[in-house]
N, C-alpha and C positions, 0 to 999 in steps of 0.2 A: 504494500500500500504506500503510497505517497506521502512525505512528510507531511504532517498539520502546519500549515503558517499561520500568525498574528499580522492584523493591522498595525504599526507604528501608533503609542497611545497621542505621539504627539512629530511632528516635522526634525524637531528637534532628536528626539529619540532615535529615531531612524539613522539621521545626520551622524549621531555618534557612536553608532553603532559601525557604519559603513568606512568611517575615516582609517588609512593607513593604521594600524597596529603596528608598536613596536618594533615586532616581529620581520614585517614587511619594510619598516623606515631600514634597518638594519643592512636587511638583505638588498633592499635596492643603492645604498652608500658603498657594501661591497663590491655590489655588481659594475658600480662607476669608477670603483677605486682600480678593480682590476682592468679595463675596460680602456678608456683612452679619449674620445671626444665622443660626443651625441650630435645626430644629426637632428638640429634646431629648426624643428618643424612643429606645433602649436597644433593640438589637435583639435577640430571644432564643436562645437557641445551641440548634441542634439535639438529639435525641435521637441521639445515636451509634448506640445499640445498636437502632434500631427502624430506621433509616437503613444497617445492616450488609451488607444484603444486595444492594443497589442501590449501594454508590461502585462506581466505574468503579477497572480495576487500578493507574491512575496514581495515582490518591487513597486511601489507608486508615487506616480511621476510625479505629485504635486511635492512628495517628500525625499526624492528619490538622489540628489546629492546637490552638498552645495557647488555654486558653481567655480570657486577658488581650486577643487580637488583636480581638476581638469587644466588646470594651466600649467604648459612646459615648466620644468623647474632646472637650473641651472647651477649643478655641483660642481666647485674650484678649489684648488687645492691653495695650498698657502702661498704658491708664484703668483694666483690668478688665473692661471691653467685650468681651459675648463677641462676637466676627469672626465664626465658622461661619454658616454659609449656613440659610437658611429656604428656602433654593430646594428642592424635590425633585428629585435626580440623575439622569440616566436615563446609561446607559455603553452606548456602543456599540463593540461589537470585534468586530476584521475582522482575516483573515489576510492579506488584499490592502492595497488602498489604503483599505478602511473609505469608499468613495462611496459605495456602494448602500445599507449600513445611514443612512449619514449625511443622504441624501436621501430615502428614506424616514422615517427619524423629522423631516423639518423637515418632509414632504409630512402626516405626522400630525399637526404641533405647529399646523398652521397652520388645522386645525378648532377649536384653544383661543385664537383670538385675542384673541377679547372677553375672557380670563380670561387673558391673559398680559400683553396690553397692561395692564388695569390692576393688575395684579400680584396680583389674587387667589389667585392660583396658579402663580407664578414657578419657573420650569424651570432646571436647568442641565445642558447635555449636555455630553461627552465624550467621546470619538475614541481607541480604541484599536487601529493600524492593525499591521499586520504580525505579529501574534500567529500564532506555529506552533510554540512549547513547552507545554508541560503546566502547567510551573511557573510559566511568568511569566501564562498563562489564570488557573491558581489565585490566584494572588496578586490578581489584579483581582479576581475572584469575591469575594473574603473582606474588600478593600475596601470591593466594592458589598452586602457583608453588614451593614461596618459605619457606610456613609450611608445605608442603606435605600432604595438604589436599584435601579431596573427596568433589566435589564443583556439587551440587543439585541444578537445574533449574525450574522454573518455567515460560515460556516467552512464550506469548501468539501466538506473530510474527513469523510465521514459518521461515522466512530469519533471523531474528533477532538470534532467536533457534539454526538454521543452524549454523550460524555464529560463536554462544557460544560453540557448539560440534568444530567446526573445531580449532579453539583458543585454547581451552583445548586440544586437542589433538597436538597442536604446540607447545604448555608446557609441555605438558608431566603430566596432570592434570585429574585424573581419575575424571568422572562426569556421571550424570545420570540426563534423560529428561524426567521431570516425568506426564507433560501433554500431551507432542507432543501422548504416544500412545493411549492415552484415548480419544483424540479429534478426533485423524486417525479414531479409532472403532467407534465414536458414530457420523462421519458423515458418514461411510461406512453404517453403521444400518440403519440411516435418510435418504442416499443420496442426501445428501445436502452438501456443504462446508459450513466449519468453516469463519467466519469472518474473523477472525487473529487480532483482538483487545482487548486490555488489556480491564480488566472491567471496570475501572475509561478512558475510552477514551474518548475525548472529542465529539469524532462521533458516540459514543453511545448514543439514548436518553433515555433511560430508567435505568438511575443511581439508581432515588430514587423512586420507586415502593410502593405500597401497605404493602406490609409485611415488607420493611422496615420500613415505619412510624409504622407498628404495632409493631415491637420493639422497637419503641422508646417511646410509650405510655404504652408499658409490663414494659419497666425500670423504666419508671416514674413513676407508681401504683406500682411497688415493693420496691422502696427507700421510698414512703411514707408511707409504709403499713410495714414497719420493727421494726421487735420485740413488738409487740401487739401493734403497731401505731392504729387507726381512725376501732375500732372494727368491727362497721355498713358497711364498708364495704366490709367485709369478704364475703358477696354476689355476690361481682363481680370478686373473683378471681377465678381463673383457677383451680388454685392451693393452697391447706394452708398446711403448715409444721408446725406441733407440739413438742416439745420437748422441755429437759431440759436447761439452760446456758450452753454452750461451745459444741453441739453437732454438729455446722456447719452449724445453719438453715441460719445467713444470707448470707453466701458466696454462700451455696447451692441455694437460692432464686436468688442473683444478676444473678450466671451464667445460673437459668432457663427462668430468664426473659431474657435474650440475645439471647434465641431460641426463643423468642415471647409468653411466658406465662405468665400470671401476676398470681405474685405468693404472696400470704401471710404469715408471719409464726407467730406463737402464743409461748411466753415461757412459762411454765410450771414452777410455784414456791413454794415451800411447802407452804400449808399452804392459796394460795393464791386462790380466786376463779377465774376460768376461764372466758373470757366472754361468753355472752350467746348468741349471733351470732354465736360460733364455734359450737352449738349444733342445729341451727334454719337451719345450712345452708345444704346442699348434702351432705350427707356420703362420696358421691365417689370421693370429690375433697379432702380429710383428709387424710394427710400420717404420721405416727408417725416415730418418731427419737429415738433410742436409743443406748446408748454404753458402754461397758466395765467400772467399775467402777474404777478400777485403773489407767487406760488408763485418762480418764476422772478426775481423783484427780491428777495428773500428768499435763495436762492441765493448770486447775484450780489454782494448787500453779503456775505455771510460770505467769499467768494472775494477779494474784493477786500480786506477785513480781512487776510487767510492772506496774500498777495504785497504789501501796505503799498501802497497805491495812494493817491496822495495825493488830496487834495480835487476836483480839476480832472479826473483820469486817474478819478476814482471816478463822477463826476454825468457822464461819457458811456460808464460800465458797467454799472453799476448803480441811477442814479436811476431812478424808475417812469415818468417821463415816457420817456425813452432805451429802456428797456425795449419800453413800449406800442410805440413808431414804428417798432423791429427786426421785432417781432412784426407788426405790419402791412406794414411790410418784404416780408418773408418768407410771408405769407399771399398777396399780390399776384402773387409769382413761384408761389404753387401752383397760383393759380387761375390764371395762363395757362399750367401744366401738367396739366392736368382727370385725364391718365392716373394720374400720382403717387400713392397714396392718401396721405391726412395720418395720421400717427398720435397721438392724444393721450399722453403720456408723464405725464399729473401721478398723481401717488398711485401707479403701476404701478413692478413691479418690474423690474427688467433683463429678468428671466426672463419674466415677461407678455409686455412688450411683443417682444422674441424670437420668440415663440410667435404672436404677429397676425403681424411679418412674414414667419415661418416657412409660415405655414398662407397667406397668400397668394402668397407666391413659389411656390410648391408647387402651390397653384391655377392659376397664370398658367402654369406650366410645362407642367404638365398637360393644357393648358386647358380647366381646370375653366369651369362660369359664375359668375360672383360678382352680389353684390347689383345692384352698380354701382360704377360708376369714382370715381374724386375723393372717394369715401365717409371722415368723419372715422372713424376706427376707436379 
């Protein structure tokens, strides 16, 4: 059911209920601090009275903000430097955890690369997660009124939703609803309706399911089993990643145990012998790591800067010569493992390369047919 709202017992009430919080003053002085200049652009306060008919009963336009909340404001530092941001703000608010909006807008931002990377068009997003009052929804809305920002929804409660599109649109606050159409389609598919409940609601009873716990016993076998931890049990992982230092295995393991894998990874050190569990157990759970060697010496000397590695400890971590001979090292042992595929790791995100092991462990499971064996991917 839809939250109950109150009338404002008085213009006032309303007023100071919807004014910047704290919380918000805070967060938006960081955001300028970090940030660099604002583009000084004055955003225009609606028509109330054409807008009369359309606020939702939570919001009312005769009390609905003063109009100082609305004007540009201009943060300087102690030169006179304005700090405000040049970035254009996009706000995304979720009544949940704010993933699906959050991943979604990185899965959009990532067709502006050419235009982010070189700052032609510098973004800054925002997470506003757990939102399921009217008034703290509002208060963001009148924020993202006054940086001119694209404010991205995710709110389970179709009134709730409602409510958000109509507010935005009494701002003057371009926005975008990005599960209302997905929910529409897949109960028209099901013919069933939608709940209208956030997934953490307390009228839900199936919070902590199955596959939850099994992620949480995937993270727990993957934090123990890092960087050639407890060898013996290289039998019970999903997953084992081999490679050299600095190639990514343990980020790439945390984030595949949070899909529910328990994943192992083994490093590769010259000279050192491998255990003999990686060679007792299934070929098809073995994925090899490797990368660019300058890429990788480049790594290497920053790492070795971050823990003070002296002169001596540094030219057998990090010089390019020590480098190359790991790397060839470690290409030797692939090649007398021909099953293993290699994966190249340089320029790829966590998340890529995930996704090649993802789609062949899935293949091999299946058993799918693949290109061929020992393929660099």
């Amino acid at each position: 059911s839809s939250p109950a709202y109150s009338e404002p017992s008085s213009p006032e009430s309303l007023s100071r209920k919807i004014k910047s919080s704290p919380q918000l003053s805070r967060w938006s002085r960081a955001r300028t601090v970090r940030s660099g200049r604002r583009l000084n652009r004055p955003v225009a306060q609606p028509n109330l009275d054409a807008c009369r008919s359309d606020i939702p009963s939570a919001v009312s336009a005769d009390d609905a903000i003063e109009p100082q909340l609305l004007s540009p404001r201009h943060d300087r530092g102690t030169d006179g430097e304005d700090l405000t941001a040049g970035a254009k703000s996009i706000y995304m608010v979720s009544d949940g955890t704010g993933w699906t909006a959050e991943h979604s807008v990185t899965a959009a931002l990532g067709q502006f690369e050419h235009c982010l990377v070189d700052r032609g068009c510098p973004v800054s997003t925002h997470l506003f997660s757990g939102i399921d009052e009217m008034d703290r929804l509002v208060e963001i809305i009148v924020q993202a009124a006054k940086e001119g920002a694209l404010l991205v929804y995710t709110l389970a409660d179709p009134s709730f939703a409602a409510s958000a599109k109509q507010a935005c649109g009494l701002w003057g606050v371009t926005s975008l609803d990005i599960l209302s159409p997905i929910t529409e389609a897949v109960a028209s598919h099901l013919g069933v309706s939608p709940s209208g409940l956030p997934r953490w609601a307390p009228e839900r009873k199936t919070h902590l399911g199955d596959e939850y716990f099994k992620r949480m016993e995937a993270i727990e076998f993957t934090i123990k089993q890092d960087d050639g931890a407890l060898p013996e049990n290289l039998h019970k992982a999903d997953i084992i990643l081999a490679g050299v230092s600095r190639t990514g295995k343990t980020p790439l393991s945390i984030y595949l145990s949070q899909k529910g894998y328990k994943v192992a990874n083994v490093p590769i050190v010259m000279n050192v012998e491998l255990p003999r569990g990686l060679f007792e157990v299934d070929d098809q759970k073995i994925f090899a790591l490797t990368i660019n060697p300058s890429v990788l010496q480049t790594i290497r000397s920053a790492r070795a800067k971050t823990l003070g590695f002296n002169d001596d400890m540094r030219s057998h971590y990090s010089d390019m010569d020590h480098v190359r001979h790991e790397l060839e090292f470690a290409t030797r042992i692939f090649q007398q493992n021909p099953v293993w595929p290699v994966i190249e790791v340089t320029g790829k995100a966590i998340e890529e390369t995930a996704a090649v092991i993802l789609r062949l462990y899935h293949d091999r499971k299946n058993k799918c047919s693949m290109p061929r064996i020992s393929r660099r991917y």
